[in-house]
C-alpha beads as a LAMMPS data file, in Angstrom:
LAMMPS data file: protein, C-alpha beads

185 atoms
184 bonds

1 atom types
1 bond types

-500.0 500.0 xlo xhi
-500.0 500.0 ylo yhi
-500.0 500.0 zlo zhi

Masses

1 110.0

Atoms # bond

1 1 1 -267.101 -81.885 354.018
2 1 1 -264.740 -81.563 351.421
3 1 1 -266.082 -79.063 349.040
4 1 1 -266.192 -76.764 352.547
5 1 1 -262.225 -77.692 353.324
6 1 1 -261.783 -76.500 349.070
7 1 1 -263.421 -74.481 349.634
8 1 1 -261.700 -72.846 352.970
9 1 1 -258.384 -73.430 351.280
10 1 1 -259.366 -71.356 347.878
11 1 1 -260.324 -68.402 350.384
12 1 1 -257.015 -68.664 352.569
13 1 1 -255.054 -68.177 348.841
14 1 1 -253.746 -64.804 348.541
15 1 1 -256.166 -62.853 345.318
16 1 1 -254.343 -62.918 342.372
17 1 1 -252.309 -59.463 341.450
18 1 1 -252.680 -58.268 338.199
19 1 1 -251.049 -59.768 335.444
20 1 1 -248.313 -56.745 334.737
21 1 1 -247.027 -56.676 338.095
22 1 1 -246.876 -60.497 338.292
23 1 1 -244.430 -60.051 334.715
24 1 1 -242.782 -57.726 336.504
25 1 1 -241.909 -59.657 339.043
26 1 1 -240.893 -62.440 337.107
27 1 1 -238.661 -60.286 335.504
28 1 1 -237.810 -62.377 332.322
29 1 1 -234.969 -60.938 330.186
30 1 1 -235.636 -59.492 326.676
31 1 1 -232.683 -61.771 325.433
32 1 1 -231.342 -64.868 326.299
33 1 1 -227.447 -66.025 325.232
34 1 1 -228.499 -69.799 323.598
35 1 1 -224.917 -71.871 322.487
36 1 1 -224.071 -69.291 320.329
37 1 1 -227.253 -67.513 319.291
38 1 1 -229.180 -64.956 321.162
39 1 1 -233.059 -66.035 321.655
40 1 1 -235.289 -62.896 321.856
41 1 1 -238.230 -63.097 324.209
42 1 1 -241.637 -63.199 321.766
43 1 1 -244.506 -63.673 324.519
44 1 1 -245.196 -64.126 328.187
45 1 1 -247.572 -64.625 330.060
46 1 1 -249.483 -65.946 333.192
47 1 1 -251.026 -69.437 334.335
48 1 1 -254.110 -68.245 336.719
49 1 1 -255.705 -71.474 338.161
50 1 1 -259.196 -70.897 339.476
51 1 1 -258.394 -67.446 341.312
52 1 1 -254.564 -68.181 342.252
53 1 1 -251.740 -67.180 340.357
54 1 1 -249.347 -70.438 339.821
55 1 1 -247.110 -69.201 337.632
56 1 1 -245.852 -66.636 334.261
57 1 1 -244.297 -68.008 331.405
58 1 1 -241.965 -66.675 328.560
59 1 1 -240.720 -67.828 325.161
60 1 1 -238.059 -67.196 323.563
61 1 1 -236.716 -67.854 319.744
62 1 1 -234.283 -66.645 317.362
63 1 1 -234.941 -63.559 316.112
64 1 1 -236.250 -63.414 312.875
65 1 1 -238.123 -67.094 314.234
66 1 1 -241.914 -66.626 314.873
67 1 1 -243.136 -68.814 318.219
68 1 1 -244.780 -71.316 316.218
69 1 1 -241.897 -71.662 313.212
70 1 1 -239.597 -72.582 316.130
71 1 1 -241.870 -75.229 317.232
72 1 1 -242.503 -76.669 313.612
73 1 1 -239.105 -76.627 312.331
74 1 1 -237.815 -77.859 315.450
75 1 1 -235.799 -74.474 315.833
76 1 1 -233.790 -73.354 319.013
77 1 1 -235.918 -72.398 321.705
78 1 1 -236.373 -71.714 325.654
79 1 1 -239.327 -71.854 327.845
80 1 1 -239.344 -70.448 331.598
81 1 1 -241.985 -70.666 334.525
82 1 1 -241.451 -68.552 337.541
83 1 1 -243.106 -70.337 340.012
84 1 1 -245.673 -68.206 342.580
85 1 1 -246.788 -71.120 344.438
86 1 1 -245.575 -74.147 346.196
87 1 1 -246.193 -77.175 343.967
88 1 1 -245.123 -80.634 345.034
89 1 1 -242.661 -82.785 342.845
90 1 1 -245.631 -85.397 342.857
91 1 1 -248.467 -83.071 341.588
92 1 1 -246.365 -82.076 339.063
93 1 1 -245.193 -85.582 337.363
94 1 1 -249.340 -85.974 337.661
95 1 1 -250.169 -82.962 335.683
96 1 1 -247.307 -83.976 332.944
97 1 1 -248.791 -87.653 332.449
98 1 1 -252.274 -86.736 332.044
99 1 1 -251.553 -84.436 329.897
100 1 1 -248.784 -86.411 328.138
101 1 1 -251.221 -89.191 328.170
102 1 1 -253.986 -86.829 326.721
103 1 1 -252.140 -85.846 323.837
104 1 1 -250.641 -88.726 322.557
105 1 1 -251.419 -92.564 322.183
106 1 1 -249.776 -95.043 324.098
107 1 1 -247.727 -95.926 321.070
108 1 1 -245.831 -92.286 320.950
109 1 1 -245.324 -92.176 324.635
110 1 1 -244.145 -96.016 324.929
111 1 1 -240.568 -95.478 322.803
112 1 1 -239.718 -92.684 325.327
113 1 1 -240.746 -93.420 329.079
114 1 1 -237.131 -94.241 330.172
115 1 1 -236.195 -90.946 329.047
116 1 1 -239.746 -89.145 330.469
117 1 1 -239.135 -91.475 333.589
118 1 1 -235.276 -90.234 333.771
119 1 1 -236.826 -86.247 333.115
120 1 1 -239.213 -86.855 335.920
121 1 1 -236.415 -88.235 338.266
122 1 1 -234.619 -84.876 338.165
123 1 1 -237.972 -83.355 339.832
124 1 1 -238.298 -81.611 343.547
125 1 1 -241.191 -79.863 344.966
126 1 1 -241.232 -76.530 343.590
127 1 1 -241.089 -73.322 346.091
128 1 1 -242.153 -69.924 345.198
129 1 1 -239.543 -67.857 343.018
130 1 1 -238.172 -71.207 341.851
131 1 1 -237.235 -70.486 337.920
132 1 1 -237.717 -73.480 335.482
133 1 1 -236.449 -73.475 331.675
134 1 1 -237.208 -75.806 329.002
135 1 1 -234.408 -75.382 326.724
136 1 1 -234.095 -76.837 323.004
137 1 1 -231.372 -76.498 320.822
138 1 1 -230.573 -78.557 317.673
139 1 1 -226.714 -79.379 318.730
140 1 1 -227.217 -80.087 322.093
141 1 1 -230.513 -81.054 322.279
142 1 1 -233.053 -81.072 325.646
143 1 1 -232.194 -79.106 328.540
144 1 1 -234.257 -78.948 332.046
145 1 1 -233.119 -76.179 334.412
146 1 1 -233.582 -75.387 337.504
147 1 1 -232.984 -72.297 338.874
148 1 1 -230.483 -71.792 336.390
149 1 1 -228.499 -75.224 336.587
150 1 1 -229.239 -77.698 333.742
151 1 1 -230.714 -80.736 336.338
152 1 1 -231.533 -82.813 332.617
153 1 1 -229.965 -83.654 329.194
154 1 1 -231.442 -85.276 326.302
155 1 1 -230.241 -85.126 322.654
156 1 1 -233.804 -86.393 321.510
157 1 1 -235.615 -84.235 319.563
158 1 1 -238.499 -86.505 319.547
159 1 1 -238.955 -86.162 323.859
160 1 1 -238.163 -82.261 323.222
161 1 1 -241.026 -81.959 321.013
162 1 1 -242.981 -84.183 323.220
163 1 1 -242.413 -81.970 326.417
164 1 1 -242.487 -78.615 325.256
165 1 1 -246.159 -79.592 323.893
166 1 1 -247.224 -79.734 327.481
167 1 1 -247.885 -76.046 327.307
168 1 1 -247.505 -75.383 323.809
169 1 1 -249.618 -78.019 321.825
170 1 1 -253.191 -79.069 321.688
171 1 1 -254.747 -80.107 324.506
172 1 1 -252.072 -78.766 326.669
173 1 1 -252.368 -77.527 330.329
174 1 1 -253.685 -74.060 328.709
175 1 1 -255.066 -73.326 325.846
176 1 1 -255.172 -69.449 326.684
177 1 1 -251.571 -69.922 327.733
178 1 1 -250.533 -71.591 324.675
179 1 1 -252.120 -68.863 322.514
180 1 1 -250.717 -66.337 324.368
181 1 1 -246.904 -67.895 324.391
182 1 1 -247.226 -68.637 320.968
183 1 1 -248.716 -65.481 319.411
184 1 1 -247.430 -63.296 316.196
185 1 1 -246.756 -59.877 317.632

Bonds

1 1 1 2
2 1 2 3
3 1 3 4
4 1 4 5
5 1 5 6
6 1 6 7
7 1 7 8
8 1 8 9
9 1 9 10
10 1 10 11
11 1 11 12
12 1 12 13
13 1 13 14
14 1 14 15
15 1 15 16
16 1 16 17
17 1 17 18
18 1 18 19
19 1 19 20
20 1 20 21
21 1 21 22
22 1 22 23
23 1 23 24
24 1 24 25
25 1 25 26
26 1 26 27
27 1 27 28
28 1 28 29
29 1 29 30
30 1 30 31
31 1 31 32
32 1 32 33
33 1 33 34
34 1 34 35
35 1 35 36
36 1 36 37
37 1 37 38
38 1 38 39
39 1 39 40
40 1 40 41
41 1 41 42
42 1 42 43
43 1 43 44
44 1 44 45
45 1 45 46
46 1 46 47
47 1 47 48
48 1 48 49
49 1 49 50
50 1 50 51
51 1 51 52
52 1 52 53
53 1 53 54
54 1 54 55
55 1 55 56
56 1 56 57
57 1 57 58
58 1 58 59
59 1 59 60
60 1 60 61
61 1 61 62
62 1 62 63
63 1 63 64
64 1 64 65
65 1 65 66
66 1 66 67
67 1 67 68
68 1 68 69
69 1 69 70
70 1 70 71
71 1 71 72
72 1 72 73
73 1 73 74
74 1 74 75
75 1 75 76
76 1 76 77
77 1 77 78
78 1 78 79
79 1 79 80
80 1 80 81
81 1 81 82
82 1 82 83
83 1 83 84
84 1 84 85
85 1 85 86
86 1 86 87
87 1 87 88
88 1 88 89
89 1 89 90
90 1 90 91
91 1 91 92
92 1 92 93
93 1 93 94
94 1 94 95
95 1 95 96
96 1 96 97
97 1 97 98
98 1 98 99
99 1 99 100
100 1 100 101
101 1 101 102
102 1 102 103
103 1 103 104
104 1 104 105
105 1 105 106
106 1 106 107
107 1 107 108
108 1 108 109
109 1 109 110
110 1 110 111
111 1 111 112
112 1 112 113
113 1 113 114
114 1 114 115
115 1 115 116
116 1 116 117
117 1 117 118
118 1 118 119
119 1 119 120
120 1 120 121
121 1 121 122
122 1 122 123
123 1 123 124
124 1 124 125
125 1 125 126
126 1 126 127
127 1 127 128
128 1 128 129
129 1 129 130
130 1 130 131
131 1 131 132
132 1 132 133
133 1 133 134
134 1 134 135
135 1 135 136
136 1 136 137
137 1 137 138
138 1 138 139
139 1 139 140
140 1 140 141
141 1 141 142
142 1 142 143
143 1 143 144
144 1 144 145
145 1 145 146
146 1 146 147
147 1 147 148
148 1 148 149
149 1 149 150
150 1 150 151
151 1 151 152
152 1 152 153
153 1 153 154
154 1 154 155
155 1 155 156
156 1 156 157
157 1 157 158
158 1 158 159
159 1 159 160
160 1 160 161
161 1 161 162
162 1 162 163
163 1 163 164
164 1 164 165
165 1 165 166
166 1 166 167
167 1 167 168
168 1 168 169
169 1 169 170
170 1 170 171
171 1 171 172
172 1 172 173
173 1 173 174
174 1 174 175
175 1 175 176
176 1 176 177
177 1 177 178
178 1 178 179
179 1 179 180
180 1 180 181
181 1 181 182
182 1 182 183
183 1 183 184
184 1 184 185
């Protein structure tokens, strides 16, 4: 009975456009003003689960700053999601602790679950055209917005590195995602 209500639900779900036109539509800017540096846009892409669309992704670094320096060296850096679907503020906090709890031991995660718990506080059920960024930069440190308006602020590093490798680490949501965000062009 519930495979058929799946699988009812899956068919109900708009098909997924083409990629382009879903970029299109999320319209991310070539540049981004960061503190006082301009972050160029190296990838983006999109986040197709099963045949729905959920959501395209951009990232952004310095200029001369490949995708993957950035992430090494700890380098100023932005992630956004536009957001095609409705996603609830619970499924989401899900997804980030298995996959938080998939990359790392309990030892890693144990130093920084006020801060993850005080991250996922600043959650709400995401709507379609809702705009998330993941924002790192070495003076001011972790930045969650929403939308455009910063809704988190952490200066550490260590939960920065931690959260952006949710979609850009090993074992993340995507791997095709990840390769694609983080490509040399």
């Amino acid at each position: 009975m519930h495979r058929w209500l799946l699988i009812l639900s899956l068919l109900s779900l708009p098909v997924a456009a083409d990629e382009a036109s879903r970029l299109q539509q999320a319209a991310f800017a070539p540049q981004l003003q960061h503190q006082n540096t301009v972050l160029e846009r190296k990838n983006q892409s999109l986040l197709r689960y099963l045949w729905a669309d959920v959501y395209a992704a951009a990232f952004y670094s310095e200029a001369q700053v490949s995708p993957q320096r950035a992430l090494r060296e700890q380098r100023d850096r932005h992630l956004e999601l536009y957001y095609f679907r409705e996603i609830s503020r619970d499924d989401v906090i899900k997804a980030a602790w298995v996959t938080l709890e998939r990359q790392h031991s309990p030892q890693v995660l144990q130093p920084l679950l006020s801060e993850l718990d005080r991250l996922h506080a600043s959650f709400i059920d995401i709507r379609p055209g809702d705009r998330y960024g993941l924002d790192y930069s070495q003076t001011t440190g972790l930045r969650l917005l929403r939308n455009g308006e910063v809704i988190f602020h952490s200066e550490d590093a260590r939960l920065a590195q931690l959260y952006f490798g949710i979609w850009l680490a090993p074992e993340g949501l995507s791997d095709e995602l990840r390769d694609a965000l983080l490509a040399e062009r």
